[in-house]
C-alpha positions in Angstrom: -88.8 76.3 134.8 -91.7 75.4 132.2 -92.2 79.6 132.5 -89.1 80.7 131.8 -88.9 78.2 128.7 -92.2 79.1 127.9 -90.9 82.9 127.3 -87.8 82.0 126.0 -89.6 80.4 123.2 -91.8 83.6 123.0 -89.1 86.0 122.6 -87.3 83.6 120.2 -90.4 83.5 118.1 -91.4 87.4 117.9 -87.5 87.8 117.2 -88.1 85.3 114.4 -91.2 86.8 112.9 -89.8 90.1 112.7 -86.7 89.1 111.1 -88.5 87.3 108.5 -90.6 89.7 107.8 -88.3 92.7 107.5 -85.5 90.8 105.6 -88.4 89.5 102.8 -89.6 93.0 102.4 -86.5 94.7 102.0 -85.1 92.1 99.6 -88.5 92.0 97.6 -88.5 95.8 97.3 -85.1 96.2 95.7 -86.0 92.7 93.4 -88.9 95.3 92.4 -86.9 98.0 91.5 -83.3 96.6 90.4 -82.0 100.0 88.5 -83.1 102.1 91.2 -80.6 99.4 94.0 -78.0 99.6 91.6 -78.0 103.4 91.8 -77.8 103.1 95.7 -74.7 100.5 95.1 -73.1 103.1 93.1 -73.7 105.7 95.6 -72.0 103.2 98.4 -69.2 102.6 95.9 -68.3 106.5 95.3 -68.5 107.5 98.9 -66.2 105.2 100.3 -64.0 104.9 96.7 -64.9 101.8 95.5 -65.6 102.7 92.2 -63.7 100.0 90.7 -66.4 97.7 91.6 -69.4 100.1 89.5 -69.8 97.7 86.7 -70.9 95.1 89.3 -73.4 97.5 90.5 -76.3 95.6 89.4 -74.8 91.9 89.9 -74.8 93.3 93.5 -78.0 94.7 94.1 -79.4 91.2 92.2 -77.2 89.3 94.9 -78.2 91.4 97.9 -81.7 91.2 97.4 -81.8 87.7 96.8 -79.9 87.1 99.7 -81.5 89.4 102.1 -84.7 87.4 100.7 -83.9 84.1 101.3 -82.7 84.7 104.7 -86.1 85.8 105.5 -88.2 83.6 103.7 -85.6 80.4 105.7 -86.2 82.4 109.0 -90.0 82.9 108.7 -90.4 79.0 108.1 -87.7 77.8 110.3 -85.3 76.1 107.3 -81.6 76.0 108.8 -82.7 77.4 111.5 -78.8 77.3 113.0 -77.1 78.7 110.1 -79.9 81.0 109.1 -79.8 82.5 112.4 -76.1 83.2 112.4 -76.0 84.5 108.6 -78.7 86.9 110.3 -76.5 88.0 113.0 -73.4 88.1 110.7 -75.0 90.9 108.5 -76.7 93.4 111.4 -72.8 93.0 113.0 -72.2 94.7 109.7 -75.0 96.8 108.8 -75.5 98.4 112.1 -72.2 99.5 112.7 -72.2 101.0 108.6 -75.4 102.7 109.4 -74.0 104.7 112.7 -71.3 106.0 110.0 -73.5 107.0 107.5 -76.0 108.8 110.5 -73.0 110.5 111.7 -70.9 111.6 108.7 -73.7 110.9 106.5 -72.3 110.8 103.2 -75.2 109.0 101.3 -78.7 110.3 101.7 -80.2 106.9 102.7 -79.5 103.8 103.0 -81.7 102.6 100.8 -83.0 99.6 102.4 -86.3 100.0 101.2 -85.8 100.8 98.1 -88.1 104.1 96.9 -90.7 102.0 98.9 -90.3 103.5 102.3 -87.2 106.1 102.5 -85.6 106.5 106.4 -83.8 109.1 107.5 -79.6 107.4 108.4 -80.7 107.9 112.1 -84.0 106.3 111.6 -82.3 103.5 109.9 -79.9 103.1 112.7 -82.5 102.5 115.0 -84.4 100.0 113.3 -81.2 98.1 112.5 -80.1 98.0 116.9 -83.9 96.8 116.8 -82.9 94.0 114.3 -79.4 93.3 115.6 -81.1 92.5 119.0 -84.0 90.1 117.6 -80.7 88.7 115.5 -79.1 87.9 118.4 -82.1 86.6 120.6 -82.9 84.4 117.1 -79.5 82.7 117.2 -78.7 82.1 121.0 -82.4 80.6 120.6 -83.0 79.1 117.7 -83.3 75.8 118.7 -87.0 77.0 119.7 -87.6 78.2 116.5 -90.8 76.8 114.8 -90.0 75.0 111.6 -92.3 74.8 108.9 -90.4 72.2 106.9 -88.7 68.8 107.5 -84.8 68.8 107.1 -85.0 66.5 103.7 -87.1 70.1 102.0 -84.7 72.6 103.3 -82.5 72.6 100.3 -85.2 73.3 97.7 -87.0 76.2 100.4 -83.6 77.5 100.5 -82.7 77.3 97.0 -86.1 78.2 95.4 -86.1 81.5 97.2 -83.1 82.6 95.9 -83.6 81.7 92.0 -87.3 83.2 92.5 -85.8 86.6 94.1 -82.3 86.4 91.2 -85.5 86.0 88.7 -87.7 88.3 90.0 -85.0 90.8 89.8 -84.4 90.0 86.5 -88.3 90.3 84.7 -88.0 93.7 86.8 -85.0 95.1 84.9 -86.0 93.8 81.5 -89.6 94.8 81.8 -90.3 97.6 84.4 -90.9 97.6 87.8 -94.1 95.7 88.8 -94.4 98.5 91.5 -93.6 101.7 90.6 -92.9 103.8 93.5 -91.5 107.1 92.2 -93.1 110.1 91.4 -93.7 109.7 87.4 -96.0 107.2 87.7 -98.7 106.5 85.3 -101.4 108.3 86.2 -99.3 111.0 87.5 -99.7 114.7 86.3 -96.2 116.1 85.8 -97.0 119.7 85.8 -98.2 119.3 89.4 -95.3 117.2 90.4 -92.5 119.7 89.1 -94.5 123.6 89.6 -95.5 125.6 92.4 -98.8 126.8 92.6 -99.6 130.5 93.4 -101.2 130.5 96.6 -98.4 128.0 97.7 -96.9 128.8 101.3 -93.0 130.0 100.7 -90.3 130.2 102.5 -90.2 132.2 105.7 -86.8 134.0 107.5 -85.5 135.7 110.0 -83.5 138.5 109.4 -80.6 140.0 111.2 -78.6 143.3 110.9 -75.2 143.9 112.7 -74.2 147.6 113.3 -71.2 149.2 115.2 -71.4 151.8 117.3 -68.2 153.6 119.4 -66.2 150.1 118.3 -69.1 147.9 119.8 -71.0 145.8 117.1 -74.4 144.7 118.3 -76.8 142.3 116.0 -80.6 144.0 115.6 -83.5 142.4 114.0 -85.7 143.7 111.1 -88.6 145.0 113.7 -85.8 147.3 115.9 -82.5 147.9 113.5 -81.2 151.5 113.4 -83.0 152.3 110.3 -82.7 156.1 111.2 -79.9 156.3 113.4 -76.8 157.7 112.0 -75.0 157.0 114.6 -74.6 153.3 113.9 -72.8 151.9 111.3 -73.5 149.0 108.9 -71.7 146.0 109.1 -73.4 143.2 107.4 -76.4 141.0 107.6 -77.7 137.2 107.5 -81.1 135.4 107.7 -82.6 132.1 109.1 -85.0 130.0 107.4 -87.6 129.3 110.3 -90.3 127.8 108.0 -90.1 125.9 104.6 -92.3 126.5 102.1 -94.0 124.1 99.6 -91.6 122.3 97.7 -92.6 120.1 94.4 -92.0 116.9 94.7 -90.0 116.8 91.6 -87.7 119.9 92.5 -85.3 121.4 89.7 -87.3 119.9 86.9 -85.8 121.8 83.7 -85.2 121.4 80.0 -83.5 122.8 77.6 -83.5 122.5 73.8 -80.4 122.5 71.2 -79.4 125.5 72.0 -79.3 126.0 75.6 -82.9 127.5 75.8 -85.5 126.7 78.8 -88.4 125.3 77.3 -89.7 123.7 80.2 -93.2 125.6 80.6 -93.6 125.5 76.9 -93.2 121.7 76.9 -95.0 121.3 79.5 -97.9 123.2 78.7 -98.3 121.3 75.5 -101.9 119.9 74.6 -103.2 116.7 73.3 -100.8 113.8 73.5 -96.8 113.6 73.8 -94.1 111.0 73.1 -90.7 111.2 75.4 -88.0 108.7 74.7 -86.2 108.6 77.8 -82.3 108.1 77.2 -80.3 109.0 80.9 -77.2 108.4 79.0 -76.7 107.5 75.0 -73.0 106.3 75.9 -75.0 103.7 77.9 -78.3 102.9 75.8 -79.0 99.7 74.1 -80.3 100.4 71.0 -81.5 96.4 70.0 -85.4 97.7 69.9 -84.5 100.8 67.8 -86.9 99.2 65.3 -89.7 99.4 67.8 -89.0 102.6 68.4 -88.9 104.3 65.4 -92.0 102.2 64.5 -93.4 104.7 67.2 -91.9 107.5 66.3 -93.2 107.1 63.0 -96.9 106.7 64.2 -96.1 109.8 66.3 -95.5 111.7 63.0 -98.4 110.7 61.3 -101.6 111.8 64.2 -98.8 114.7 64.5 -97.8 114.5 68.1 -95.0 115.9 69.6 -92.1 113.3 70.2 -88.9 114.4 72.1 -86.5 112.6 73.0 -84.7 113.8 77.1 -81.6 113.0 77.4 -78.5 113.6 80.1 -75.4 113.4 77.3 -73.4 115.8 75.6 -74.1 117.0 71.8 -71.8 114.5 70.3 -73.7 111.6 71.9 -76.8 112.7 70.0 -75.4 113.0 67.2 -74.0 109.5 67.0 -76.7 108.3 68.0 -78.8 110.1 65.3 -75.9 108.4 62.8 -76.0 105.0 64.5 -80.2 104.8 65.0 -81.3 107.0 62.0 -83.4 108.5 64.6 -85.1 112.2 63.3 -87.0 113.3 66.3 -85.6 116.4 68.7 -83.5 116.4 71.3 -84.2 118.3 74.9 -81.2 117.8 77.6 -81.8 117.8 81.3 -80.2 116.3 84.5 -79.7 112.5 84.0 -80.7 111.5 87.5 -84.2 113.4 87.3 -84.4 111.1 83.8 -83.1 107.6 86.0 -86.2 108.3 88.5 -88.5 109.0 85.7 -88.4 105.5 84.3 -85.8 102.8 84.9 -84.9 101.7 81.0 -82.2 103.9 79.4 -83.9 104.1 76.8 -87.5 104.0 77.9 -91.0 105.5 76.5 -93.5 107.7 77.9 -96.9 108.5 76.6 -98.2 111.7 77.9 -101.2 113.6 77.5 -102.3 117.0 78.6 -99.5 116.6 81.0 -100.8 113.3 82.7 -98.4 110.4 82.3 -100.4 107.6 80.5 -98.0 104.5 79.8 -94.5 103.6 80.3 -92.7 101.2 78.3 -89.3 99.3 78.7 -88.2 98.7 74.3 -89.0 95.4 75.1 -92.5 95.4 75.6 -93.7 98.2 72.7 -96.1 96.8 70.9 -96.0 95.5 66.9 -96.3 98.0 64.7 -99.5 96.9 63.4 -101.1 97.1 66.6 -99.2 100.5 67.3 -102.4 102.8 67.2 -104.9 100.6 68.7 -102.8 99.9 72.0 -102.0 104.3 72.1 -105.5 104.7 71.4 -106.5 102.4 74.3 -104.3 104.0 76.6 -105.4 107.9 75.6 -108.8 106.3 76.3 -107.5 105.1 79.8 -108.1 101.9 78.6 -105.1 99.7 80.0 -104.0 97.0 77.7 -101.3 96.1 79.7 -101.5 93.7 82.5 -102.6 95.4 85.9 -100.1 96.0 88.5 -102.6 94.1 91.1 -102.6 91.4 88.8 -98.9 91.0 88.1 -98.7 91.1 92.1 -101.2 88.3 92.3 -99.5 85.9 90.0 -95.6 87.0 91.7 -97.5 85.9 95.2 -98.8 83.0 93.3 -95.6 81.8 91.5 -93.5 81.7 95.1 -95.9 80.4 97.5 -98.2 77.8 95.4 -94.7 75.9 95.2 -93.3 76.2 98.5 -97.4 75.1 99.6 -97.1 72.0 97.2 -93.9 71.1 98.7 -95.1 71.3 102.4 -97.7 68.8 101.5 -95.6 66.8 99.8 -92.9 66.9 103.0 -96.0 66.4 105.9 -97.0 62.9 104.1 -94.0 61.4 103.1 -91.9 62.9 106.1 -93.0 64.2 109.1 -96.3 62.2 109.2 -94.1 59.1 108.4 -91.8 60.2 111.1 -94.7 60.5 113.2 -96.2 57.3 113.0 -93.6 55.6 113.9 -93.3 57.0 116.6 -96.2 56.2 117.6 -95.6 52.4 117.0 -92.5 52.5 118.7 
């Protein structure tokens, strides 16, 4: 008896751990990159015609997050352990069976339940999820073995602080940038290399086949024995078989083209010495409040005489009223709008490139004053940061979330459960 409760409670307990820990990562990755869920959201939306709802795309993903969050954090510390439990269950009865249709018919890509952080396969995320559907349900018809970290009086605040941390996380995400950037153009990153093939790359390798007819028979040959020299046989058509890929960029299709329709791509690209982009997916879209800022940058960009383009998915008209609405004078390249989402997530956002090598990133918000305009590009062609580090901004997130919840145990242990304790002790 004592053995079988004994590995009821460990079961219950590894069910718990993994839950906790799955849930918090996937709902801290998409409160990382908020943009990049809402563009998953909108893929959902489209594929199974709820596009109705694509003005709530980022309400959602905020909402999602937070709630996939919380659910974790209350699992990992045992808060409600009941409800959490069954709120647990409730969503792998829905996600598993969503992610078996989107394995078999497969009309999104990925789930994206890992953000840009870790992309699965629909099958592979099908699997994990019959993993997470059967810890759910070991969690909930066990839960009252749970370990609980908290007394009941501190559940509400656990449960509530978790999702206000994850809603504002979310939020100092999209109005800055993410504090992890897991895409390709990342600083640092050299864009040439990401988007170009080299020479001695590997390419793609086939098989080919020939079909011929011959007295009303057709017969399929191969490229080492086809009736090159037979008259005999007559030509009826051919087809070929990829059996190896070759290298493929990991930025594939990169191209842009100026007013005029032209491919400038290489000659962009190949351009020395430092290199402003203004990043606008869509103008129809953009918020224009920091125009200020940005023309302050634009202007400094004109003086040391750097290049400053400005890449943007919209149509001709766009520009131009955005030219008339900004009083922006800097030129115009066009190329695909999603290639421009995954390069940075502000629409508009700013890039500082040089030699091809991605030196800063900047949501409007956080460009510096114009008197201190040189000094910070100067520090950052230098490869001087003068922004905060990402292991730093990580530090004080970890900080901000667990210092609290740590203050509040204490605080719960001596004026609750130690109290509780004692008397019963003295009873």
């Amino acid at each position: 008896m004592v053995r079988t409760e004994l590995a009821k409670k460990v079961v219950a307990e590894i069910s718990r751990l993994l839950i906790g820990v799955v849930f918090i990562f996937s709902g801290i990755v998409k409160a990382i990159d908020p943009v990049g869920g809402a563009i998953k959201i909108g893929d959902y939306l489209m594929a199974f015609g709820f596009t109705w709802l694509s003005s709530f795309e980022l309400l959602l993903t905020f909402c999602l997050s937070a709630a996939e969050f919380t659910l974790g954090v209350c699992m990992l510390l045992g808060v409600y352990r009941r409800y959490s439990s069954f709120f647990v269950l409730v969503f792998m009865l829905f996600m598993t069976p969503l992610t078996l249709y989107l394995a078999l018919f497969n009309p999104v890509s990925d789930c994206g339940c890992f953000g840009d952080a870790i992309v699965l396969t629909n099958w592979e995320t099908f699997l994990k999820n019959i993993v997470l559907l059967a810890a759910a349900v070991v969690a909930f018809i066990y839960n009252r073995y749970l370990c609980n970290f908290y007394t009941f009086k501190a559940y509400w605040f656990v449960t509530l602080f978790a999702y206000l941390f994850c809603i504002g996380f979310n939020y100092s995400n999209y109005s800055h940038l993410p504090i992890i950037d897991f895409r390709p153009f990342k600083v640092g990153a050299n864009i040439p290399a990401l988007v170009s093939i080299p020479d001695n790359a590997p390419a793609d390798e086939y098989a080919y086949y020939f079909t011929y007819e011959k007295d009303g028979v057709k017969k399929e040959f191969s490229l080492e024995n086809y009736p090159a020299d037979d008259s005999t046989w007559t030509y009826v058509s051919s087809r070929s078989d990829l059996i190896k890929k070759g290298y493929v960029p990991p930025v594939p299709g990169f191209v842009l083209y100026d007013s005029a329709s032209v491919d400038i791509t290489d000659e962009v690209l190949r351009s020395k010495g430092p290199m402003f982009w203004l990043v606008i997916p869509s103008i129809e879209k953009a918020d224009d409040k920091n125009i200020d800022a940005i023309n302050n940058v634009f202007d400094f960009a004109q003086e040391q005489g750097y290049p400053f383009y400005c890449l943007t998915g919209s149509s001709r008209e766009s520009m131009i009223d955005w030219e008339n609405n900004t009083g922006s004078e800097y030129t115009f390249i066009t190329t695909d709008d999603v290639l421009l989402k995954t390069m940075i997530r502000a629409n508009p956002g700013l890039i500082l490139i040089n030699d091809g090598v991605i030196r800063a990133k900047w949501n409007p918000n956080d460009l510096p004053d114009e008197d201190y305009i040189k000094e910070t590009m100067q520090n950052h062609l230098d490869g001087k940061s003068v922004n905060p580090k990402e292991d730093d901004g990580i530090l004080f997130m970890l900080l901000s979330f667990t210092v609290p919840l740590l203050l509040v145990w204490i605080y719960d242990y001596f004026r609750n459960r130690r109290k509780r304790s004692d008397k019963q002790i003295e009873s």
